[in-house]
N, C-alpha and C positions, 0 to 999 in steps of 0.2 A: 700446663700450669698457668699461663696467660688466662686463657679459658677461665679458668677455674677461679683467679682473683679478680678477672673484671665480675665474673656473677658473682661475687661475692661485695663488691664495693656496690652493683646497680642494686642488689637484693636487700643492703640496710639502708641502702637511700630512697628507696618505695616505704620500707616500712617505717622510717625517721620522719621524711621530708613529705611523702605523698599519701599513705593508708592511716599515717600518725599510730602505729602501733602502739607505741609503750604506754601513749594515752587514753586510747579505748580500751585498752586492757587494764589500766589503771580505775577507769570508772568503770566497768564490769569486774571489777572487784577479785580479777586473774590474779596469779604470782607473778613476782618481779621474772621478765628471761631476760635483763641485762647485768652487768659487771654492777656491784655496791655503787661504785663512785660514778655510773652512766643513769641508772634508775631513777635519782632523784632531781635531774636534768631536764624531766619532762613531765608537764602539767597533769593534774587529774583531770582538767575540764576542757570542755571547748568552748570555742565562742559560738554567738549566732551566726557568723561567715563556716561554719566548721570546719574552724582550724584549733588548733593549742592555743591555751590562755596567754596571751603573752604574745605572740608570735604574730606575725605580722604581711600579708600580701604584698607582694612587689614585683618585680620583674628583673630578668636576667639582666638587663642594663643597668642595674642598680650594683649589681654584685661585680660584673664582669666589662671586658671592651675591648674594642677591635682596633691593636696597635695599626696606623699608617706606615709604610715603610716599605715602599716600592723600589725596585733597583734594576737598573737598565741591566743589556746584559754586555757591556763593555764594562761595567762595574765589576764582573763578576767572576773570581778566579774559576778555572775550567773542573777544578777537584771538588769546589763546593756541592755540596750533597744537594739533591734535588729532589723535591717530591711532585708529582702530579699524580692528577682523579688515578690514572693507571695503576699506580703503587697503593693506592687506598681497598684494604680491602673490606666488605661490606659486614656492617656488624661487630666490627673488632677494635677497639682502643688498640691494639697491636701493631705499629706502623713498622715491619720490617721490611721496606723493600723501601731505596732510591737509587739514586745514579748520578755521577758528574754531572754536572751544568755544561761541557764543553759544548753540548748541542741545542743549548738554549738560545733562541733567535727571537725573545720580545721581548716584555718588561715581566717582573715577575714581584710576586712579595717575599722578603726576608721574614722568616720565624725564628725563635730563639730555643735552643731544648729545654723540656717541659710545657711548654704552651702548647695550645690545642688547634688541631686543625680540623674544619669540616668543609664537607666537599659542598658548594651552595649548586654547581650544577645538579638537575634531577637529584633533589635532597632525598626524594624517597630512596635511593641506592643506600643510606644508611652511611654515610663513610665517614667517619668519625675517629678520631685519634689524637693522641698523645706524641708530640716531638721526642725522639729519641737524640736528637742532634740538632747543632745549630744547621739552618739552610734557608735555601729560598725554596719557593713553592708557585703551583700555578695560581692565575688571578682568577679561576674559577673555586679555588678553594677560602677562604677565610679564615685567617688567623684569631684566634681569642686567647685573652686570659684573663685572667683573676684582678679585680683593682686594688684586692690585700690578699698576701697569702695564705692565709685560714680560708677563702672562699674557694681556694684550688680545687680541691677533691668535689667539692661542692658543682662550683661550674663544668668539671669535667662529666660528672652524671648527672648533671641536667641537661647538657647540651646532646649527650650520648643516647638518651632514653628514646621510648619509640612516643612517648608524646611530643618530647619536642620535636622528633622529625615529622608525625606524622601535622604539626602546627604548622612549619614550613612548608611543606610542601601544599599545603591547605592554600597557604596565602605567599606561592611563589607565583612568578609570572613569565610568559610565554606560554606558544600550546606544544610546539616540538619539543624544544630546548627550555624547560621551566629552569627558572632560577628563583634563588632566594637573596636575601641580603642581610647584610648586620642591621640595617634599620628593622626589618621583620623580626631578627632574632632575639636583638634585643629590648623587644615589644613582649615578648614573652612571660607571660604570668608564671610567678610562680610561688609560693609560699616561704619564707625568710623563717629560719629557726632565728634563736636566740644566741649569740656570740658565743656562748657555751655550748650549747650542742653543734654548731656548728663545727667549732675548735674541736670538739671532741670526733665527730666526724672523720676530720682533716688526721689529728693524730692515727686514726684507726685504718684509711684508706690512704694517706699519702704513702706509707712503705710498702704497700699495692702494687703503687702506680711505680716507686722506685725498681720494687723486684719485676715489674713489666719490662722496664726500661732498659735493663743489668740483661735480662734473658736473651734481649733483643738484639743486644750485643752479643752474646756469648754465642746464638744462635748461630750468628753470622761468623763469627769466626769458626766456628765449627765446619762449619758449611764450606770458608773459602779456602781451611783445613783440609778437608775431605777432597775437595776440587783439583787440590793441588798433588796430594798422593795419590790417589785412586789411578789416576792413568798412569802414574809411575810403577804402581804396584801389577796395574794391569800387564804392561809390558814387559816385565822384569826387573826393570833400573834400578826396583828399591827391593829386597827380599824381604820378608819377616820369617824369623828363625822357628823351627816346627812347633817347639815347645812353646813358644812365645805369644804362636797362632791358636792351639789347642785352647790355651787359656782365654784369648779374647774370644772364642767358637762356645767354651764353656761359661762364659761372665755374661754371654748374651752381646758382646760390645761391637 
């Protein structure tokens, strides 16, 4: 389901924000394929830069920013959740995997849930995501977010997409160990809708990103669910009654 809603929020944000779909379909003289109240949201014309009439070039730093907020680790309760590059998986707004901080031995950064993390080591690994939790993280990763909240959905597929990584890593540095930075990222060109499509945007993929976030939980309990019975079940301690079993054997469960 993850899967299926991040391609679905990268797939209208190429065609809004980067192919300008509803606008070249509008001057080739196509039928509306958006909702009444999104269609008229988006220009017939382009400019000489070919972008939307109206719309305007800027760069990810304009939209977004990279909170400061580093925190020793005497600071840091042993329970707080913890993310590193390790937990990131490649490709996937999906961040379900951290771990106490109890073994954390440098400085780290604090993130807040919702805000976005990307991995600036070897940016090519793609590692990219969405805080499910508040935590700290490693200082190879990068905290970002939004500098209004209409720009959220927005920032999170544009920092997510394979231009922007393949941008970073273009212009990161080192030859082993390449890195990237918040000053390279948010150098980043990128084309600004209109407040309104924007907004609109944001309504259509923020509950996206919420049911990413809901799953990610539930996953995990699921998961620490299962952890917990299975070898009770294995051994005997815990029976489930025949009839009981047939049915979950029959539900598929």
């Amino acid at each position: 389901m993850n899967a299926t809603l991040e391609a679905m929020a990268r797939a209208i944000f190429r065609d809004w924000f980067v192919d300008f779909g509803p606008t070249r379909a509008k001057i080739e003289g196509r039928e509306p394929y958006l909702a009444p109240d999104l269609w008229p949201l988006f220009p017939a014309r382009l400019t000489d830069q070919g972008i939307p009439e109206g719309w305007e070039m800027g760069t990810l730093g304009d939209v977004a920013e990279s909170p400061r907020r580093g925190v020793k680790p005497s600071e840091i309760p042993e329970h707080t959740p913890y993310i590193g590059l390790e937990h990131m998986p490649r490709r996937s707004i999906a961040l379900s995997e951290w771990e106490g901080a109890g073994k954390v031995t440098s400085n780290k950064s604090a993130f807040r849930k919702g805000e976005f993390l990307f991995g600036k080591l070897r940016p090519y690994f793609h590692k990219v995501g969405v805080a499910p939790v508040d935590g700290i993280c490693s200082t190879d990763i990068v905290v970002v977010r939004p500098k209004r909240k209409e720009w959220s959905a927005y920032t999170l597929a544009c920092i997510s997409s394979d231009d922007f990584v393949e941008f970073t890593n273009a212009a990161s540095t080192g030859t082993k160990m390449p890195r990237t930075s918040w000053k390279v990222m948010s150098a980043y060109e990128t084309c600004l809708g209109t407040n309104e499509v924007v907004a609109a945007y944001q309504r259509i993929v923020a509950p996206m990103i919420e049911r990413i976030i809901a799953n990610i939980h539930e996953s995990r309990t699921l998961a620490q669910t299962r952890d917990l019975l299975l070898p009770r079940l294995m051994s005997g301690e815990l029976r489930v009654a025949e009839a009981e079993a047939e049915k979950i054997v029959e539900g598929g469960v």
